[in-house]
N, C-alpha and C positions, 0 to 999 in steps of 0.2 A: 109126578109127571110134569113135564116143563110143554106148554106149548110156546110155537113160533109163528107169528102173523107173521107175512110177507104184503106190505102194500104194493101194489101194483104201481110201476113209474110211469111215468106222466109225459115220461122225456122218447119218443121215439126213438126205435134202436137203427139203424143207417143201414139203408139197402147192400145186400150182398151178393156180389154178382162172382160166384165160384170159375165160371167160365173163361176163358180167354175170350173175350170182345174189346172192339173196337168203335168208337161213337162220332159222327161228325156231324157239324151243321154248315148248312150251304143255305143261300142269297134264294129268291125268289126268281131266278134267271137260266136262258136256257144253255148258260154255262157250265150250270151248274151239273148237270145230266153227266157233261167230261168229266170235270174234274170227279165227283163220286165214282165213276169207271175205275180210272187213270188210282184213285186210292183204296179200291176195292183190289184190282191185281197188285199192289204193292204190299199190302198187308197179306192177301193168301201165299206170296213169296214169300214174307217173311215167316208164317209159320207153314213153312214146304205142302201146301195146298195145291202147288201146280195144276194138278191134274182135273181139278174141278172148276179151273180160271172162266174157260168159255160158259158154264152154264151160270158160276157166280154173276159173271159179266150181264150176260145175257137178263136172269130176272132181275140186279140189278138197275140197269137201262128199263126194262117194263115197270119196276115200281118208283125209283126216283122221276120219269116221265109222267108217269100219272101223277105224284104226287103235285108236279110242277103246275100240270094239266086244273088241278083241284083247287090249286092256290090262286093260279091265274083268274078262275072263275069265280071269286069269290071278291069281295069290295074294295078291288083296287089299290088294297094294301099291300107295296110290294117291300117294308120293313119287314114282314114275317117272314120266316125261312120255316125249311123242311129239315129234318134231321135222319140219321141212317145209322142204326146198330148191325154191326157184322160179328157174330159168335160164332163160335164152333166149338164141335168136344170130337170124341172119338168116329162119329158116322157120320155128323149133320152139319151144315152151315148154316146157321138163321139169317136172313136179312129182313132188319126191319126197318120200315120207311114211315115217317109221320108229317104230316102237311098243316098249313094251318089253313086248309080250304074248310067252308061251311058243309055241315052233311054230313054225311056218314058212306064209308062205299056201300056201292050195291051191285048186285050180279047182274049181267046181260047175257043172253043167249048171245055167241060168237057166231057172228056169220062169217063162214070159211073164203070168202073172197075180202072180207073185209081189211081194212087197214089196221083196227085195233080193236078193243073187247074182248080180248082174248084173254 
């Protein structure tokens, strides 16, 4: 009988992202809020996404805003940027938004007159 040790590598194997996604970073500014819009509808045109543009759009602008909102409040360092993954498969679009603000989000009760919270 022959056995075979396999040592375990040492070397990390490279993230593998199966999905169609898209990744961008943007500046610390509230330019930046457009332009992610402005590349969020270019990309769901390119993979014939049409029909879900306005709500992409739509959480789009609520998470890159907050994100800017989280960075702003944070120690004045306007070298950090925020970055935005856009995936989809056959049902779902993900977007996801990361800031380099202090903290962690947290939930607020939305008040319905309110500007934002929501």
């Amino acid at each position: 009988m022959t056995t075979v040790t396999i040592a375990p590598s040492t070397t990390p194997e490279p993230a593998v992202h199966l999905l169609p996604h898209r990744v961008w970073h943007y500046p610390i500014r509230p330019q930046s809020a457009s332009a992610a819009r402005h590349n969020v509808v270019a990309q769901l045109h390119r993979w014939s996404l049409d029909h879900v543009v306005d709500t992409i759009i739509l959480v789009t602008s609520e998470l890159i805003t907050n994100a800017l909102t989280a960075s702003l409040r944070g120690d004045g360092d306007l070298t950090s940027q925020i970055a935005m993954r856009l995936t989809y498969s056959d049902n779902h679009v993900i977007v996801e938004v990361w800031d380099g603000g202090p903290g962690h989000p947290t939930r607020r009760a939305g008040d319905p007159d309110a500007e934002d919270g929501r």
